[in-house]
N, CA, C, O and CB atoms as a CASP TS submission, in Angstrom:
PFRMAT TS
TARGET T0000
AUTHOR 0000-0000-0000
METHOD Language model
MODEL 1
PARENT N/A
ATOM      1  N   UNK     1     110.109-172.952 100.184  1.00  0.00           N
ATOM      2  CA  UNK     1     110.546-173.921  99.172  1.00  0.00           C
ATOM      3  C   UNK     1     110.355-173.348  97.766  1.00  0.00           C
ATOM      4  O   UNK     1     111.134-173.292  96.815  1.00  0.00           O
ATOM      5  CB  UNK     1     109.766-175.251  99.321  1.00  0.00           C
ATOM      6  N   UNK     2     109.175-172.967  97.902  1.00  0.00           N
ATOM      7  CA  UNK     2     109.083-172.309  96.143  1.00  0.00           C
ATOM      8  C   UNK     2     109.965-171.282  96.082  1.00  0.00           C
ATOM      9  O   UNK     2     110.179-170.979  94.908  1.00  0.00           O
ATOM     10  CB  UNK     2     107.524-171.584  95.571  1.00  0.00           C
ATOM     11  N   UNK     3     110.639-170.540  96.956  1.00  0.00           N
ATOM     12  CA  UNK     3     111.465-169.232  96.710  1.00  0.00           C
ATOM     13  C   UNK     3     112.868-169.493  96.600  1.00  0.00           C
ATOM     14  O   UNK     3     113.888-168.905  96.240  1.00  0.00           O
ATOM     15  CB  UNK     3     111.297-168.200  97.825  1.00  0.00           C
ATOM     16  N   UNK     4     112.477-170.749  97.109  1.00  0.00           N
ATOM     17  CA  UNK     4     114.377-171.503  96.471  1.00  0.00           C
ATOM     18  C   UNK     4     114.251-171.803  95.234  1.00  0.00           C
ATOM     19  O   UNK     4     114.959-171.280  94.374  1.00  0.00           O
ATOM     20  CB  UNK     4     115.092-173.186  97.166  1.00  0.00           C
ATOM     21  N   UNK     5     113.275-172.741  94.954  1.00  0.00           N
ATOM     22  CA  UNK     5     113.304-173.235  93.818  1.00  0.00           C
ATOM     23  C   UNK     5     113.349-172.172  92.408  1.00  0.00           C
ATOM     24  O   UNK     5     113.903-172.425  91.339  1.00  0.00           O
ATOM     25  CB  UNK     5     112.188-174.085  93.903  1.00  0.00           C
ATOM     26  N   UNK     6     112.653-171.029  92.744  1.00  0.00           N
ATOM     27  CA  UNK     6     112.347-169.403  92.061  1.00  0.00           C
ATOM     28  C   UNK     6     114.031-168.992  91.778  1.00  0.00           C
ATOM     29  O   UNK     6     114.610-168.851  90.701  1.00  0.00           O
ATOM     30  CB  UNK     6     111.368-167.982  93.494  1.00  0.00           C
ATOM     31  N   UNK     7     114.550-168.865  93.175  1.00  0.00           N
ATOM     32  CA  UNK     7     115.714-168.392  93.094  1.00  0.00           C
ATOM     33  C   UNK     7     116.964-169.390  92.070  1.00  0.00           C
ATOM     34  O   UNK     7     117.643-168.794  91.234  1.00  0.00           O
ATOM     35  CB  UNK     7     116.028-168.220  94.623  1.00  0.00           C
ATOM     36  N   UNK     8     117.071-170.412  92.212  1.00  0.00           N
ATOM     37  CA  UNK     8     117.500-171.385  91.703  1.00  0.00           C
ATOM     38  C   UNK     8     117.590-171.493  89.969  1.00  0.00           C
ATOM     39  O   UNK     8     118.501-171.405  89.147  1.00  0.00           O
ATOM     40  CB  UNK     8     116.745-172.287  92.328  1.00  0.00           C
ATOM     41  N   UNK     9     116.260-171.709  89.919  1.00  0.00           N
ATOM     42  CA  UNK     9     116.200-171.256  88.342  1.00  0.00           C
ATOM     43  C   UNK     9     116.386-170.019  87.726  1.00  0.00           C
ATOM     44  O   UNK     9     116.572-169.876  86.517  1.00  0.00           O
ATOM     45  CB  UNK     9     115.091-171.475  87.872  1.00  0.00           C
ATOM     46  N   UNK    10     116.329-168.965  88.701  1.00  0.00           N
ATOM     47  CA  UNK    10     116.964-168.004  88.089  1.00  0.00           C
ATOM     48  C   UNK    10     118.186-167.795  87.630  1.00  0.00           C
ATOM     49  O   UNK    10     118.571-167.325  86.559  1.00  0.00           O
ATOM     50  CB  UNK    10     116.847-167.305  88.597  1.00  0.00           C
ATOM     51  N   UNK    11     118.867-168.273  88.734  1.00  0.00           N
ATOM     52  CA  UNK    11     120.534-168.529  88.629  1.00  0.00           C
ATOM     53  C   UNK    11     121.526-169.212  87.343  1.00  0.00           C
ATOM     54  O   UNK    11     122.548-168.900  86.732  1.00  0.00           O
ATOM     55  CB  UNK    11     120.794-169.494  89.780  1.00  0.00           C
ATOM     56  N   UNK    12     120.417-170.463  87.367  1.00  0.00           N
ATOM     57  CA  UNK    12     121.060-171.692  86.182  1.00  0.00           C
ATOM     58  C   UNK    12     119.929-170.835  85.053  1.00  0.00           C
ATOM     59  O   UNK    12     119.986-171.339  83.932  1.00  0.00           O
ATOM     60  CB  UNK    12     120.636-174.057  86.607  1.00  0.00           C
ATOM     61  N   UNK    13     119.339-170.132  85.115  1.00  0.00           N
ATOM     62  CA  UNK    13     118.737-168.865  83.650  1.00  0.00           C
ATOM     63  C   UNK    13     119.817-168.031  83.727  1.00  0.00           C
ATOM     64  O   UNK    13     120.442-168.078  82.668  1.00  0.00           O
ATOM     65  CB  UNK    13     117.042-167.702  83.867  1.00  0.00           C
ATOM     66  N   UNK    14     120.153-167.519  84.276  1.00  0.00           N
ATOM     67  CA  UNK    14     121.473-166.490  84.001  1.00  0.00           C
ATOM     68  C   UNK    14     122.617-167.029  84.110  1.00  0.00           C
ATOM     69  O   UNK    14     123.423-166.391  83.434  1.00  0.00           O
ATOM     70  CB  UNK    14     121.625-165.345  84.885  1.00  0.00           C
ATOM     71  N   UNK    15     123.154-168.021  84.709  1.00  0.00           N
ATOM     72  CA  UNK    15     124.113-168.721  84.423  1.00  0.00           C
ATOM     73  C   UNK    15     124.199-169.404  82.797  1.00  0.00           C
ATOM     74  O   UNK    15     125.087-169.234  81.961  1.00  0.00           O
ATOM     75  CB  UNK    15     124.062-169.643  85.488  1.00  0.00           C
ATOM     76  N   UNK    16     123.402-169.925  82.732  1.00  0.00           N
ATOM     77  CA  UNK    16     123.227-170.259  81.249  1.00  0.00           C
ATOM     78  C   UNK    16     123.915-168.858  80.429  1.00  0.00           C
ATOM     79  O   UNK    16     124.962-168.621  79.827  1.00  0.00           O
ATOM     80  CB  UNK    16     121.386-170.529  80.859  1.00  0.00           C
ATOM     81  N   UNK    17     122.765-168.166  80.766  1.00  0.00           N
ATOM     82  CA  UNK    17     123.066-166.527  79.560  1.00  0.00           C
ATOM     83  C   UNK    17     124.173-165.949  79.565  1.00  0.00           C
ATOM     84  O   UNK    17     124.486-165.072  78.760  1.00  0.00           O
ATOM     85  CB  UNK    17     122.228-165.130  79.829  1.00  0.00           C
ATOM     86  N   UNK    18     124.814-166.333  80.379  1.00  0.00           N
ATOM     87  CA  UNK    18     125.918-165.928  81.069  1.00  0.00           C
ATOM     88  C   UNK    18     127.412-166.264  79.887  1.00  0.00           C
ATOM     89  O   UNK    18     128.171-165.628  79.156  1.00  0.00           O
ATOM     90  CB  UNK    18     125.882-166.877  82.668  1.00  0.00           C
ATOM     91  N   UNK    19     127.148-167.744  80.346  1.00  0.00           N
ATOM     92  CA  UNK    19     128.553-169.075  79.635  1.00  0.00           C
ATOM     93  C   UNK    19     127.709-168.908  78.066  1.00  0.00           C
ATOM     94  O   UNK    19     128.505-169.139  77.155  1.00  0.00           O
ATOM     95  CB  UNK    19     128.521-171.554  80.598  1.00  0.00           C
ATOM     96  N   UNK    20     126.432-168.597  77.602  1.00  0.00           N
ATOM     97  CA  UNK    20     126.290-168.228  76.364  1.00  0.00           C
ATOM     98  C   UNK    20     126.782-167.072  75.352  1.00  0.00           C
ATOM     99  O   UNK    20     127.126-167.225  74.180  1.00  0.00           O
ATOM    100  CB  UNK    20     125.327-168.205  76.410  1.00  0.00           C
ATOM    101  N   UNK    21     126.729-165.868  76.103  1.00  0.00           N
ATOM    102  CA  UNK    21     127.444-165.025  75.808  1.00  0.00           C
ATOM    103  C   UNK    21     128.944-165.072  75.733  1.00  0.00           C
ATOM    104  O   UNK    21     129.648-164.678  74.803  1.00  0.00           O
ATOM    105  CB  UNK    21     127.085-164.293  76.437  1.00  0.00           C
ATOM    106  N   UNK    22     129.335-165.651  76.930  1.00  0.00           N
ATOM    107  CA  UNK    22     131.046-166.026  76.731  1.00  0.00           C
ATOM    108  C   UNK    22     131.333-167.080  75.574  1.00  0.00           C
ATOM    109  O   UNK    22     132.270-167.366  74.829  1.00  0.00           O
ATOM    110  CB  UNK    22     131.731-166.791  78.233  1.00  0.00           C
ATOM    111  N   UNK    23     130.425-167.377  75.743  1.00  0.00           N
ATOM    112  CA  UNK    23     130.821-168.692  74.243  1.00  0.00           C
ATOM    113  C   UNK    23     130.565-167.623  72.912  1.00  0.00           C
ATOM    114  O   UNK    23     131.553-167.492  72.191  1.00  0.00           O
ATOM    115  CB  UNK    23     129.231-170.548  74.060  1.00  0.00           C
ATOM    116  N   UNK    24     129.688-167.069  72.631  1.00  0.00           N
ATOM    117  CA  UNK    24     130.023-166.162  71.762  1.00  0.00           C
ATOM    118  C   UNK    24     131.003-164.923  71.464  1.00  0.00           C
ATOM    119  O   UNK    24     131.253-164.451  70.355  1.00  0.00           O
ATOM    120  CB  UNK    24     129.214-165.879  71.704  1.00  0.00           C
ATOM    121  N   UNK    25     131.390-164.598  72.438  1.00  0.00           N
ATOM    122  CA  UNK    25     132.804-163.881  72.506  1.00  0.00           C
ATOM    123  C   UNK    25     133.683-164.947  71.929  1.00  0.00           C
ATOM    124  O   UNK    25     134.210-164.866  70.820  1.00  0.00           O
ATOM    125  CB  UNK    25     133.330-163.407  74.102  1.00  0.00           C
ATOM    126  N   UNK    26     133.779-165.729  72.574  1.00  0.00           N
ATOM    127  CA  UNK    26     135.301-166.883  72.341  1.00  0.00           C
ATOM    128  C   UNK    26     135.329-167.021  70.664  1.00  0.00           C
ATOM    129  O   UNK    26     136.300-166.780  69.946  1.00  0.00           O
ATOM    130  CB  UNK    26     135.041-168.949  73.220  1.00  0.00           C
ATOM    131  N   UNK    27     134.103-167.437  70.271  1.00  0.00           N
ATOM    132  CA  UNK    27     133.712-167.745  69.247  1.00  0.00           C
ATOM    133  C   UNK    27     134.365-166.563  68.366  1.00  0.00           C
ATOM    134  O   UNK    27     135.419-166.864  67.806  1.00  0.00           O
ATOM    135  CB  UNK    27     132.274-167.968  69.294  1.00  0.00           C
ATOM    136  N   UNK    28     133.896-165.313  68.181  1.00  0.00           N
ATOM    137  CA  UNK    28     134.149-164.063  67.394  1.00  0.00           C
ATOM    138  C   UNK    28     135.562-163.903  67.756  1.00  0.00           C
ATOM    139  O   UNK    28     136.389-163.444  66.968  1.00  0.00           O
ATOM    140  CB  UNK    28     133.192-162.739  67.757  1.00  0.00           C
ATOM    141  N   UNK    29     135.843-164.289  68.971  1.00  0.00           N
ATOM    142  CA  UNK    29     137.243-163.563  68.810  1.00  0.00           C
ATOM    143  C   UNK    29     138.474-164.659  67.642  1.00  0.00           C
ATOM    144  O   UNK    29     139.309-164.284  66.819  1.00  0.00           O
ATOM    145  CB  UNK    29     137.971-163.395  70.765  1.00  0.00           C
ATOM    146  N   UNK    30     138.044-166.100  68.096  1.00  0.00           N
ATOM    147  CA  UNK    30     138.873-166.972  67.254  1.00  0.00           C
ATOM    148  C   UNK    30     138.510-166.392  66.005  1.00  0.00           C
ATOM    149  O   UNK    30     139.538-165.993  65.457  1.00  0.00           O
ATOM    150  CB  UNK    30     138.620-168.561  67.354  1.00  0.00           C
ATOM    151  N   UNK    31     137.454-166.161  65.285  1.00  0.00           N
ATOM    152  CA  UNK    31     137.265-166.360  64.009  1.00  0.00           C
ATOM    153  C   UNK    31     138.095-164.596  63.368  1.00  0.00           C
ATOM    154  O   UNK    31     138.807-164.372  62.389  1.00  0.00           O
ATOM    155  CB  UNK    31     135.323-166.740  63.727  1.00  0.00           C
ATOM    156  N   UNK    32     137.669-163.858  64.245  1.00  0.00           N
ATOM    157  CA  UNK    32     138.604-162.591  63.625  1.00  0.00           C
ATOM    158  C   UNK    32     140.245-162.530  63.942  1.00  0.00           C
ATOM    159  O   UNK    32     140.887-161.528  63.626  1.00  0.00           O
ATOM    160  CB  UNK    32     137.990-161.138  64.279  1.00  0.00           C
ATOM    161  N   UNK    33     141.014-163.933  64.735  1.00  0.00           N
ATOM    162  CA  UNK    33     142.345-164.099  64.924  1.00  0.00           C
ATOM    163  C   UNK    33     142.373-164.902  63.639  1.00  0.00           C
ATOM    164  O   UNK    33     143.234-164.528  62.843  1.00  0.00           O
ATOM    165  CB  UNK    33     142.874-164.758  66.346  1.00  0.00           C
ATOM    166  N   UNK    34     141.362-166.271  63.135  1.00  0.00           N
ATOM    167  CA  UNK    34     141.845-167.045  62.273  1.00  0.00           C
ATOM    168  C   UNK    34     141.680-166.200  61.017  1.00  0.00           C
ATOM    169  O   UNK    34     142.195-166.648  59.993  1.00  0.00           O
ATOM    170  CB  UNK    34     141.218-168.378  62.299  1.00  0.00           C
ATOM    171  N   UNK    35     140.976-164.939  60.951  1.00  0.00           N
ATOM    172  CA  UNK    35     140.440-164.195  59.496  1.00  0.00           C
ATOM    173  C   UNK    35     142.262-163.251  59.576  1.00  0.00           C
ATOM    174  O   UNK    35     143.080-163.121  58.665  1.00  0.00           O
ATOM    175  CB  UNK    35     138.315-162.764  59.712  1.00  0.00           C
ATOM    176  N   UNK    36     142.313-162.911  60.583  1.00  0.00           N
ATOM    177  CA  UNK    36     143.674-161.460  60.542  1.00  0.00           C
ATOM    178  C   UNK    36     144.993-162.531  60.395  1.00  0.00           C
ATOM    179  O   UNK    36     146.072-162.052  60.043  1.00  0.00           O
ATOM    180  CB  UNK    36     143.885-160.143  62.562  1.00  0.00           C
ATOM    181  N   UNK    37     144.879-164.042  60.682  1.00  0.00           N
ATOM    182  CA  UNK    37     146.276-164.276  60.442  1.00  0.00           C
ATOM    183  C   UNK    37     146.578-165.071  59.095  1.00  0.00           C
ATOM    184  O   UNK    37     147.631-165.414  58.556  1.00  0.00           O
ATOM    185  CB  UNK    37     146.833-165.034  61.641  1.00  0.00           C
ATOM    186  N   UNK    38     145.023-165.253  58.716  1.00  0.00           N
ATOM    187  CA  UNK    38     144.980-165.768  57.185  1.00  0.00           C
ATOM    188  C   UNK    38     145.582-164.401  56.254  1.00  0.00           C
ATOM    189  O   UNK    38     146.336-164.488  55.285  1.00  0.00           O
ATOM    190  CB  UNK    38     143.131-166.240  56.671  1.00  0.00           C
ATOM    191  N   UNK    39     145.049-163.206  56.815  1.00  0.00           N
ATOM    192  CA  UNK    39     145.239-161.982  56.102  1.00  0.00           C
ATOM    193  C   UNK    39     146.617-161.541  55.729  1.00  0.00           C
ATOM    194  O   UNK    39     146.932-161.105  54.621  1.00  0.00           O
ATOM    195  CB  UNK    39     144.684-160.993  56.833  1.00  0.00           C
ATOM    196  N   UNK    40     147.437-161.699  56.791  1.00  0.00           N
ATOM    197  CA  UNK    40     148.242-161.665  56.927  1.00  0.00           C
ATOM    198  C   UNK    40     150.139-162.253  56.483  1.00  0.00           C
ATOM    199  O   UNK    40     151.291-161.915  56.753  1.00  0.00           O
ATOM    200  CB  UNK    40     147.635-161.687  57.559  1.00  0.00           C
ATOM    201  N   UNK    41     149.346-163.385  55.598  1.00  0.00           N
ATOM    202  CA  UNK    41     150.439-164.648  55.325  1.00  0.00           C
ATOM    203  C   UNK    41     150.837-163.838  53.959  1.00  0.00           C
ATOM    204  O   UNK    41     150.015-163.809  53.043  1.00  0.00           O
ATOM    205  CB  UNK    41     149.709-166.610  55.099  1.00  0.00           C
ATOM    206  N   UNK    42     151.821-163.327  53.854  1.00  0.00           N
ATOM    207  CA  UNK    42     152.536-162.546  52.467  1.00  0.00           C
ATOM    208  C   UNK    42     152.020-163.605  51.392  1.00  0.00           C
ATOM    209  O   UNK    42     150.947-163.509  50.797  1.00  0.00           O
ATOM    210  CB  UNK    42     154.566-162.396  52.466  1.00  0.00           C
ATOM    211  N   UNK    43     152.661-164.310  51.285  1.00  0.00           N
ATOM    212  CA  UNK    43     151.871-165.030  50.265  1.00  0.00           C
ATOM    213  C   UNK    43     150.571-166.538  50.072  1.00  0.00           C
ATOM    214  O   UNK    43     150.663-167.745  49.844  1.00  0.00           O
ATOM    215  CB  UNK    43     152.941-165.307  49.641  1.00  0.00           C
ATOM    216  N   UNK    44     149.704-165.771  50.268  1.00  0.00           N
ATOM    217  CA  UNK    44     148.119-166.978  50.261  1.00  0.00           C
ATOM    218  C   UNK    44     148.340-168.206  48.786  1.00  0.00           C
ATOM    219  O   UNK    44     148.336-167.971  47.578  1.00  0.00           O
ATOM    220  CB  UNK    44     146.068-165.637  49.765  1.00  0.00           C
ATOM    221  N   UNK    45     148.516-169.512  49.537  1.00  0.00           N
ATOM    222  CA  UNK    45     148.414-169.964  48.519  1.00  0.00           C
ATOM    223  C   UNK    45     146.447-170.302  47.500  1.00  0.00           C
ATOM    224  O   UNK    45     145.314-170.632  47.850  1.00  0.00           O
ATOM    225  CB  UNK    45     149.353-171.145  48.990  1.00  0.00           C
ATOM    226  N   UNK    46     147.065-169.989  46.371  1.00  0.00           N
ATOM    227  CA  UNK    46     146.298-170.032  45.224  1.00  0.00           C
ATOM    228  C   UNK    46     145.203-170.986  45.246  1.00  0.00           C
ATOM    229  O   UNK    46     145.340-172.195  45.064  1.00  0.00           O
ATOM    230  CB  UNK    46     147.093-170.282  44.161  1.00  0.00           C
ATOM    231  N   UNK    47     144.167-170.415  45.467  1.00  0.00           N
ATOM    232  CA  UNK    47     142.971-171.348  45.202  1.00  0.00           C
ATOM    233  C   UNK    47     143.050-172.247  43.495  1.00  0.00           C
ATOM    234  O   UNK    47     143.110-173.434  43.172  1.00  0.00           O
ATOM    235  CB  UNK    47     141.460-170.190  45.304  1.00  0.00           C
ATOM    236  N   UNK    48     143.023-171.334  42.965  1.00  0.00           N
ATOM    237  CA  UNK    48     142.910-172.260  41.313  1.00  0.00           C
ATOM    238  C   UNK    48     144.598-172.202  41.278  1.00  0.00           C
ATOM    239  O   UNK    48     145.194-171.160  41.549  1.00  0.00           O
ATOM    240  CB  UNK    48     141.858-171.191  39.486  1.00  0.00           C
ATOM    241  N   UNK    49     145.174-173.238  40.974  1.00  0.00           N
ATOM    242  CA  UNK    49     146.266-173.305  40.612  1.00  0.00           C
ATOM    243  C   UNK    49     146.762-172.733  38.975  1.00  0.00           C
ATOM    244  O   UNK    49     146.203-172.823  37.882  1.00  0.00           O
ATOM    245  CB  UNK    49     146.434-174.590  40.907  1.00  0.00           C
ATOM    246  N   UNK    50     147.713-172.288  39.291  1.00  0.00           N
ATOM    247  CA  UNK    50     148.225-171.244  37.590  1.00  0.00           C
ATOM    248  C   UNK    50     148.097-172.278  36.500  1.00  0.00           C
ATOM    249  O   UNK    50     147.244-172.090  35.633  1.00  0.00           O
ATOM    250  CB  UNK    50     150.274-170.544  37.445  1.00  0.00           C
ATOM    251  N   UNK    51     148.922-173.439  36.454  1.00  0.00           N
ATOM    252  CA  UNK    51     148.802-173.984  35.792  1.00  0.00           C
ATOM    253  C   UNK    51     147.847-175.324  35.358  1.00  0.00           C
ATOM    254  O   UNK    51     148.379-176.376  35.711  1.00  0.00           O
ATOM    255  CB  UNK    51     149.631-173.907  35.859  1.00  0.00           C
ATOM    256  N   UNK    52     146.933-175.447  34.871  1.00  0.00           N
ATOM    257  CA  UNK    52     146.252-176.466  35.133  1.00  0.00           C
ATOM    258  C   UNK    52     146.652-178.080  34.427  1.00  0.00           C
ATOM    259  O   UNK    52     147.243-178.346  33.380  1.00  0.00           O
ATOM    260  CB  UNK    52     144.984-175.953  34.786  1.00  0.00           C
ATOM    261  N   UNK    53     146.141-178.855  35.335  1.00  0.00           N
ATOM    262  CA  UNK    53     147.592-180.076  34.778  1.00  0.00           C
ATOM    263  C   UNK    53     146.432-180.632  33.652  1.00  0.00           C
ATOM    264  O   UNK    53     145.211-180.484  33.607  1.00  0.00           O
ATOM    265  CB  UNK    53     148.422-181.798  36.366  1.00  0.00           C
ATOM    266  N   UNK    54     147.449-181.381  32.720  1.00  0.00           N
ATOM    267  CA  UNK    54     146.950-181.654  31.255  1.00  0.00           C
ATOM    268  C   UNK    54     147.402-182.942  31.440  1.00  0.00           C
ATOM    269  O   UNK    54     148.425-183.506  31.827  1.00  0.00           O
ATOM    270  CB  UNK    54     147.550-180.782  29.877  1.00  0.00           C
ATOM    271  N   UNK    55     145.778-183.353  30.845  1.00  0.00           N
ATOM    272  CA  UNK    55     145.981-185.048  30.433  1.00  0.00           C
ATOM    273  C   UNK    55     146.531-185.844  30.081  1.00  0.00           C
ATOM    274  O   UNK    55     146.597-185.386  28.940  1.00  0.00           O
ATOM    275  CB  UNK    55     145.642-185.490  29.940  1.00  0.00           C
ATOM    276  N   UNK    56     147.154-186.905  29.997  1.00  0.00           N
ATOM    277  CA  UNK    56     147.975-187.536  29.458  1.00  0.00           C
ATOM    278  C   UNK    56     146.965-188.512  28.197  1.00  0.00           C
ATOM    279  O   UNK    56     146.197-189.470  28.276  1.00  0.00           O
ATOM    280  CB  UNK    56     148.830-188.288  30.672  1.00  0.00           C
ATOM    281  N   UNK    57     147.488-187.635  27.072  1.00  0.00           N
ATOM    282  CA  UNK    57     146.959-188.064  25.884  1.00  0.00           C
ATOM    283  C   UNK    57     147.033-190.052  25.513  1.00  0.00           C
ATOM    284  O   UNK    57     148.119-190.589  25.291  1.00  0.00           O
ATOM    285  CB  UNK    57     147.903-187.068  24.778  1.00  0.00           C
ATOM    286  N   UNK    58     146.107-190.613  25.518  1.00  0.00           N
ATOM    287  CA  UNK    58     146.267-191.767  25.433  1.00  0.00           C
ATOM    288  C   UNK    58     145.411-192.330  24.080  1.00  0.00           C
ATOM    289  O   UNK    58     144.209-192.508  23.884  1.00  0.00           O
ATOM    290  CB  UNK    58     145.937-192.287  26.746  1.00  0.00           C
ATOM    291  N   UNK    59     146.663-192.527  23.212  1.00  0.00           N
ATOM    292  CA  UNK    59     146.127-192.997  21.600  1.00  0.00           C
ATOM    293  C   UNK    59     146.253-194.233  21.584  1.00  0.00           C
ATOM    294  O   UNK    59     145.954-194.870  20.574  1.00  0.00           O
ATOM    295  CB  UNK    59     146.911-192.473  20.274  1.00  0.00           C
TER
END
């Protein structure tokens, strides 16, 4: 019984480490597809916009 139970937790311990590591792959790989296709867009729109809009003067 204890050598099941031994064996057992070993399994769901490396199973764990296992789907952890794959989750970190998944992870890196989205973020260097969402970084290369941001890179990629000929033209990125503009964080600060060129023109900045002006108040409407109120006398």
């Amino acid at each position: 019984k204890a050598l099941r139970e031994r064996v057992q937790s070993l399994f769901l311990a490396l199973t764990w480490r296992k789907w952890s590591i794959l989750a970190a792959i998944l992870a890196g790989l989205i973020l260097l597809i969402f970084f290369l296709l941001r890179d990629d867009s000929s033209l990125p729109e503009p964080i600060i916009p060129t023109e900045p809009p002006t108040a409407p003067e109120t006398l």
